[in-house]
C-alpha positions as CSV (number, residue, x, y, z in Angstrom):
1,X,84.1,81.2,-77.2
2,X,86.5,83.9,-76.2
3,X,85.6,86.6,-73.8
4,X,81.4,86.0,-74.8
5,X,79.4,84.5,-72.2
6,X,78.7,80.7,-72.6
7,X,74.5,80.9,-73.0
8,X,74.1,77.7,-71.1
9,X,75.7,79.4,-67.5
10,X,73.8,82.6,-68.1
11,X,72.6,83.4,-64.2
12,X,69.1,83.8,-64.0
13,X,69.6,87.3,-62.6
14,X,70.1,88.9,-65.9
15,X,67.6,91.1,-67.8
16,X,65.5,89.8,-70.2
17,X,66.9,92.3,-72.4
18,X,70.9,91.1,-71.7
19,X,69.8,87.6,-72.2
20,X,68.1,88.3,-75.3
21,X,71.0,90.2,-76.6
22,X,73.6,87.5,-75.9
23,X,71.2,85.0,-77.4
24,X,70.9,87.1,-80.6
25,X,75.1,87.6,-80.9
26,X,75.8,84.0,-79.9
27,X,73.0,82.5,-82.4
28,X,74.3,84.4,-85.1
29,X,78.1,83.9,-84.3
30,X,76.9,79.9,-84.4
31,X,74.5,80.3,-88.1
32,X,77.7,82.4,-89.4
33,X,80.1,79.3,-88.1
34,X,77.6,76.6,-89.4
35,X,77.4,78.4,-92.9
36,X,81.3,78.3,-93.3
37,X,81.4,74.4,-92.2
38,X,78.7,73.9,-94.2
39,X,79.8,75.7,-97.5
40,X,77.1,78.3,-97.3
41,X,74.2,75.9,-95.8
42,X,71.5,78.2,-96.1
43,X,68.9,78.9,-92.3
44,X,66.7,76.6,-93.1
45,X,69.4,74.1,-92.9
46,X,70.9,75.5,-89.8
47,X,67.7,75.6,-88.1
48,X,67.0,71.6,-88.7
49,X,70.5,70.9,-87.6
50,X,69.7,72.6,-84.5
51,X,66.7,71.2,-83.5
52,X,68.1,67.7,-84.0
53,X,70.8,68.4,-82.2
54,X,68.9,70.1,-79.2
55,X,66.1,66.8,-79.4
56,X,69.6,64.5,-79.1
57,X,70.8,66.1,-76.8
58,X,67.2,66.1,-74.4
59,X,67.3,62.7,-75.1
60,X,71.0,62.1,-74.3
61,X,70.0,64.2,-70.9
62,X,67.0,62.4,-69.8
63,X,67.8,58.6,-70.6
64,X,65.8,58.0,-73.8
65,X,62.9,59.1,-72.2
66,X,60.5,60.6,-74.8
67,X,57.4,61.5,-72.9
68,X,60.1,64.1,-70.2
69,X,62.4,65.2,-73.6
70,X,58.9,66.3,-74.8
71,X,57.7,68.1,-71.4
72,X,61.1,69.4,-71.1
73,X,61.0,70.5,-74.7
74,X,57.6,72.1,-74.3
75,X,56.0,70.1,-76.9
76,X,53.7,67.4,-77.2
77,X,54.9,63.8,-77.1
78,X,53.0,63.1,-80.5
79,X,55.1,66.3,-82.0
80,X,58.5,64.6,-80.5
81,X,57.9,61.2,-81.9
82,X,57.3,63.2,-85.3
83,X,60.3,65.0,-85.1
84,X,62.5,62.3,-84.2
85,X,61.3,60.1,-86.8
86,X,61.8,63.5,-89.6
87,X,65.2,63.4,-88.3
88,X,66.0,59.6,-88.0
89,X,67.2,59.5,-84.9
90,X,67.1,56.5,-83.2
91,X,67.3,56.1,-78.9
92,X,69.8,52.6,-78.7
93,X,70.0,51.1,-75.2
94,X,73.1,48.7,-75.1
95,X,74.0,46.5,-72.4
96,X,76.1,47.9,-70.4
97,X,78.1,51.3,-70.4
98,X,81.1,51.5,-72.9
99,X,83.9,52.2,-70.3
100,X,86.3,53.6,-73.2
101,X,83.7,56.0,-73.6
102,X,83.9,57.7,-70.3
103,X,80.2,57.9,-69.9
104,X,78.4,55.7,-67.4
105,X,74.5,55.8,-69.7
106,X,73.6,53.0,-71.2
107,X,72.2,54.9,-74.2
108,X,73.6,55.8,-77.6
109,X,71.7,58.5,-79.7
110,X,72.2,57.7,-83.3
111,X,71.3,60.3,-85.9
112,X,70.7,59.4,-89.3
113,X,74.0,56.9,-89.6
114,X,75.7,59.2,-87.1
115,X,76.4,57.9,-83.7
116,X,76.0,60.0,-80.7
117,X,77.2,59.5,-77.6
C-alpha cells in the first residue's frame, strides 16, 4: 500500500475527520483497483464483492459462528443467514486442521465454487 496507512491498524486516537478521510482515499484506491481486475466491474459489483468478502472473513474470524459474525457485523442473524445464502457461501468444518495450510481452524469458507481458507 505504499506510504498510505493500512485502515485495519488505524489507532483509535485519530479524528473522526482523518479516519474518514483515509477511509474515503483507501475505498476508492480499492473500487479503482477492483474496476481494472474486473474489466470495468461497475459499484454495484464492487460493493457485493465486498460485503462477501467482509461476511467471509467475520466468519473465517469467529469460527463459523453465525449468530457473533452477525452481532459483530451489526446486523441481525436473520439478515446474515440471508446474505450468506445471496452469496452462496458455505461455513465447512473438516476434521482436523490442514497442516499444509499453515492454519490451525478447522473451518473452510467456500464462496460460490471458491474455496477460502
Amino acid at each position: 500500500m505504499g506510504d498510505r496507512p493500512n485502515p485495519i491498524f488505524l489507532t483509535a486516537t485519530s479524528s473522526d475527520e482523518t479516519l474518514e478521510q483515509e477511509f474515503e482515499e483507501e475505498s476508492y484506491r480499492f473500487f479503482l483497483e477492483y474496476r481494472v481486475a474486473r474489466k470495468n466491474a461497475n459499484l454495484k459489483d464492487y460493493i457485493e464483492s465486498l460485503e462477501r468478502a467482509v461476511i467471509s472473513r467475520a466468519l473465517r474470524e469467529l469460527d463459523g459462528n453465525q449468530k457473533a459474525a452477525a452481532r459483530f457485523l451489526g446486523l441481525k442473524y436473520t439478515t446474515l443467514n440471508e446474505k450468506v445464502k445471496k452469496h452462496r457461501i458455505q461455513i465447512v468444518k473438516v476434521a482436523e486442521a490442514d497442516p499444509l495450510s499453515g492454519s490451525d481452524k478447522n473451518l473452510r469458507i467456500r464462496e460460490g465454487n471458491n474455496q477460502i481458507t
